[in-house]
C-alpha positions in Angstrom: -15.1 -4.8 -11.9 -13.7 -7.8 -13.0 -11.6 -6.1 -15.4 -9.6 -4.6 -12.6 -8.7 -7.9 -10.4 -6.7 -11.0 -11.3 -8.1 -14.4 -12.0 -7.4 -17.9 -10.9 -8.6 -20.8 -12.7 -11.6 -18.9 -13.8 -12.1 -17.4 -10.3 -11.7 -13.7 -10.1 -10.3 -11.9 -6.2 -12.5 -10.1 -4.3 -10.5 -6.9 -4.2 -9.1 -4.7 -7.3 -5.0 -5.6 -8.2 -4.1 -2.3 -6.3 -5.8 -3.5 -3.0 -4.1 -7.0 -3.3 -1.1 -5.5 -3.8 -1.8 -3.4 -0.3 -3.3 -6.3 1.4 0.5 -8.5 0.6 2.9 -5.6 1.1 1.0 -4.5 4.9 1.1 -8.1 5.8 4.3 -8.9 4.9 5.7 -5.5 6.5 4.0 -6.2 9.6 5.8 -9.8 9.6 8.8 -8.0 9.0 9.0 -5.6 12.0 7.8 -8.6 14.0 11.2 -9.7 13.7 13.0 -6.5 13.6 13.1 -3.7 15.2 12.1 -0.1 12.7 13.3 3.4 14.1 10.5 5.7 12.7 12.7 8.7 11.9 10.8 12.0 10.5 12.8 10.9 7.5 11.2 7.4 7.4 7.8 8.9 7.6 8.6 11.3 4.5 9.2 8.1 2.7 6.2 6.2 3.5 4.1 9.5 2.4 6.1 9.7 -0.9 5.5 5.7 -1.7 1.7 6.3 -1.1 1.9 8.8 -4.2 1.8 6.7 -6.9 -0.9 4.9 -6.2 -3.0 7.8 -5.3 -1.7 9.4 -9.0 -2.9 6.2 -10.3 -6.0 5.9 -8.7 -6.8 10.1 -9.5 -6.1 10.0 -12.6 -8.0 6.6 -13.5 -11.2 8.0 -11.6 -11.7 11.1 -13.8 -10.6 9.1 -17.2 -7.6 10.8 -17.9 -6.0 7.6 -18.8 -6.7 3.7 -18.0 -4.3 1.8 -15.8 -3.9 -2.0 -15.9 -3.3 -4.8 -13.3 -0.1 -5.0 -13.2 0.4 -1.2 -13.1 -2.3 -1.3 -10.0 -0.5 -4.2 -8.5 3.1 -2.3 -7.9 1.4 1.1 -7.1 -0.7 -1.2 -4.2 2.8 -2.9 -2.9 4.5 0.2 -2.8 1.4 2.3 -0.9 0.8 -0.8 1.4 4.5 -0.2 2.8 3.7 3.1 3.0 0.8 2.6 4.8 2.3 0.0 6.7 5.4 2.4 8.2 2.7 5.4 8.7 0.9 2.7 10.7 3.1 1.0 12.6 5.0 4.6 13.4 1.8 5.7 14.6 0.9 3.2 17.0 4.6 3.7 18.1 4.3 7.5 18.8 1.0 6.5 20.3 3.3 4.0 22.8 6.0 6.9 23.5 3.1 9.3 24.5 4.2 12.0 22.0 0.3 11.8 20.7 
């Protein structure tokens, strides 16, 4: 819907403001923790869950019309859930590594 993605010049993204704001926040974690090293506490992991919340309250409550978001509203709630989903990622793959799954 073009209402629901940003606009350059006339050209509108392929992907809604809260998946661009994923898409920029998982790449740029992954750059990040190809530099440094992340210890993925149980504590870390609690976080990530908790900053995927918003933008699964926003996307809920959007999809049955309780309310209408807007871009830039979609656009934090996507760089917050995109680290989130970047840490849940990355700690998975590490747990995967350490043989603990």
């Amino acid at each position: 819907m073009p209402e629901r993605t940003f606009s350059y010049k006339g050209h509108y993204f392929p992907v809604c403001a809260r998946c661009t704001g994923f898409y920029i926040s998982l790449f740029a974690y992954f750059v990040y923790t190809f530099f440094f090293f992340v210890n993925y506490t149980p504590t870390l992991l609690l976080v990530a869950i908790l900053l995927n919340v918003p933008a699964g309250i926003d996307g809920t409550t959007q999809y049955f019309g309780l309310r209408e978001s807007n871009n830039y509203l979609r656009l934090v709630t996507g760089l917050l859930g995109g680290i989130g989903l970047g840490i849940l990622v990355k700690a998975f793959k590490y747990y995967i590594y350490l043989g603990v799954i």
